[in-house]
LUMLO-101455 format. One record per atom (N, C-alpha, C, O, CB): x, y, z. Coordinates in steps of 0.1 Angstrom, whole numbers, plus 2048, in hexadecimal, padded with zeros to 3 digits. Each point is the difference from the previous one (the first is absolute). Last residue first. Glycine has a CB too. Layout:
N
XYZ;...
***
This chain:
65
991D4A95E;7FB80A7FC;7F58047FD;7FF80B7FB;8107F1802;80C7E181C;80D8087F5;7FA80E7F9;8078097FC;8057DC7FB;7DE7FC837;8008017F4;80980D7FD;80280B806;7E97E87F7;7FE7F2830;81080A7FB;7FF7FE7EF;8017F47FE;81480681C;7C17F880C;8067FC7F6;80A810800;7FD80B804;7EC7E07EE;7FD7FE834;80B80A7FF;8017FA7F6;8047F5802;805813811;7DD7DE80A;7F780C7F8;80C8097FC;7FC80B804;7EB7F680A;81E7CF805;8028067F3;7F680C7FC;7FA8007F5;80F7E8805;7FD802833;7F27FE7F5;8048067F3;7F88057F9;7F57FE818;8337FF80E;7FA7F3806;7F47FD7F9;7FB7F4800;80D810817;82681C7DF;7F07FF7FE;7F87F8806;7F87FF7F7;80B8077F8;82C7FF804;7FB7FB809;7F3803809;7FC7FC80C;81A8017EF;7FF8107D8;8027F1801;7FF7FA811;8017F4803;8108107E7;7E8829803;7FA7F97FC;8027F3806;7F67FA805;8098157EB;81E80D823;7EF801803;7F67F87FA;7F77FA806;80E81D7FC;8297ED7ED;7FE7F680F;7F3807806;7FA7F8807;823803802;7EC8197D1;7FE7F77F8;7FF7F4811;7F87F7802;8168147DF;7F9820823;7F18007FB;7FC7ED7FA;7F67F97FE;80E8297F7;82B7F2817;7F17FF80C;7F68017FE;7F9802809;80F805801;81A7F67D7;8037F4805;7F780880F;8017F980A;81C7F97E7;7E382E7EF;7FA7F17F9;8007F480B;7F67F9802;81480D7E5;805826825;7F27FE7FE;7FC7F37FA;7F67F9804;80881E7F9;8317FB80A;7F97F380C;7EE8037FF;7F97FC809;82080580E;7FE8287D2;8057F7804;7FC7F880A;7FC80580A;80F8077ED;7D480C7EB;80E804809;8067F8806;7F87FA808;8008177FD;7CE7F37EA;80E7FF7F9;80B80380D;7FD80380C;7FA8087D8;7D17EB816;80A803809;80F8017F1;8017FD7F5;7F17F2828;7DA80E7E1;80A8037F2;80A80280E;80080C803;7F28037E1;7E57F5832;7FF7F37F3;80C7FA7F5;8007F67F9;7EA815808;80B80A834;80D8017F6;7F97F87F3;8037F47FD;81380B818;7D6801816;800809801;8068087F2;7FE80B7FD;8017EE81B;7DE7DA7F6;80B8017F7;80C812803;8018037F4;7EA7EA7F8;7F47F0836;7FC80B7F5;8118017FC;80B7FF806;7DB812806;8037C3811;80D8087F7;7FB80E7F9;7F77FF7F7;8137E9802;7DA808837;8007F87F3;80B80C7F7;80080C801;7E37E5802;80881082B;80B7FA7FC;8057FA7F4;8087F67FF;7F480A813;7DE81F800;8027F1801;80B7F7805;8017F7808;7F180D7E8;81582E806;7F87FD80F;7FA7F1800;8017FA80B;7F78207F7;82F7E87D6;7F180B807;7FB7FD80D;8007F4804;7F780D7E6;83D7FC802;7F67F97FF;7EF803809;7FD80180B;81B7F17F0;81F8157E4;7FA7FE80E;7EF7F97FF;7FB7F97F8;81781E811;8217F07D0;7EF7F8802;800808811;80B803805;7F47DB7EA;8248367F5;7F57FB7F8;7F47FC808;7F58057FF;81B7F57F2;815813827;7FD80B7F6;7FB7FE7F7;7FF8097F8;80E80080E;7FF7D381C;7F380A806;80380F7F7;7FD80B807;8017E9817;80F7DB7DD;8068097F5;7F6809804;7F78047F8;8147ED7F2;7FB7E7832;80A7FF7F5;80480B7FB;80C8037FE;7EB7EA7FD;7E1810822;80E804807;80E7FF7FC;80A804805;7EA7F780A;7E28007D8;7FF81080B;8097FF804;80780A7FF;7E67F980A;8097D87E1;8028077F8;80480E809;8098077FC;7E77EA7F2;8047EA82A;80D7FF7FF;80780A7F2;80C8027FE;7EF7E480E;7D281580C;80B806802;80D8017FA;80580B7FF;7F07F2811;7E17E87F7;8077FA802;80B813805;80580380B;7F17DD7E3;7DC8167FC;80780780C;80A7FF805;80180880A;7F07F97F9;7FA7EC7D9;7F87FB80D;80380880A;7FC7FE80C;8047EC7EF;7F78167D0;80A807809;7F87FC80B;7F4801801;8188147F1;7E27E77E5;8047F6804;80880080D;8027F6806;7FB8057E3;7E8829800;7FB7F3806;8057F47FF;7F87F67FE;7F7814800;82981F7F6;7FB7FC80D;7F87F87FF;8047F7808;7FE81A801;82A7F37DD;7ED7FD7FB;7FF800811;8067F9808;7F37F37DC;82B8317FE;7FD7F8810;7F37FC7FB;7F98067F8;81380881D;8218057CF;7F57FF801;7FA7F580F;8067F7806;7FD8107DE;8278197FC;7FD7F980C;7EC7FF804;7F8809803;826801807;80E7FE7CF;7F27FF803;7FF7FA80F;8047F5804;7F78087E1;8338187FA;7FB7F6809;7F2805804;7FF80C802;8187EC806;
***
């Protein structure tokens, strides 16, 4: 699994940070930095994947690779 963030779309919202805060948090702006690019381990997918999907600006793409 791939985890990717577009910040200039990222509004700050957060919900990546507090879904899956051993991949995403977020810079003195507040904007997504990625910590994890390649997460793996059990309930990684299905929290990476409810981060993506509730993105308010869709900057959280989850890809297979």
């Amino acid at each position: 699994m791939k985890v990717h963030a577009d910040r200039d779309r990222c509004i700050g919202a957060g919900l990546c940070a507090l879904n899956a805060p051993s991949v995403f948090d977020q810079d003195d702006s507040g904007l997504v930095v990625v910590l994890d690019d390649s997460p793996s381990g059990a309930g990684a997918v299905d929290a990476h994947k409810l981060a993506e999907h509730i993105c308010p600006s869709k900057a959280i793409l989850v890809s297979d690779g």
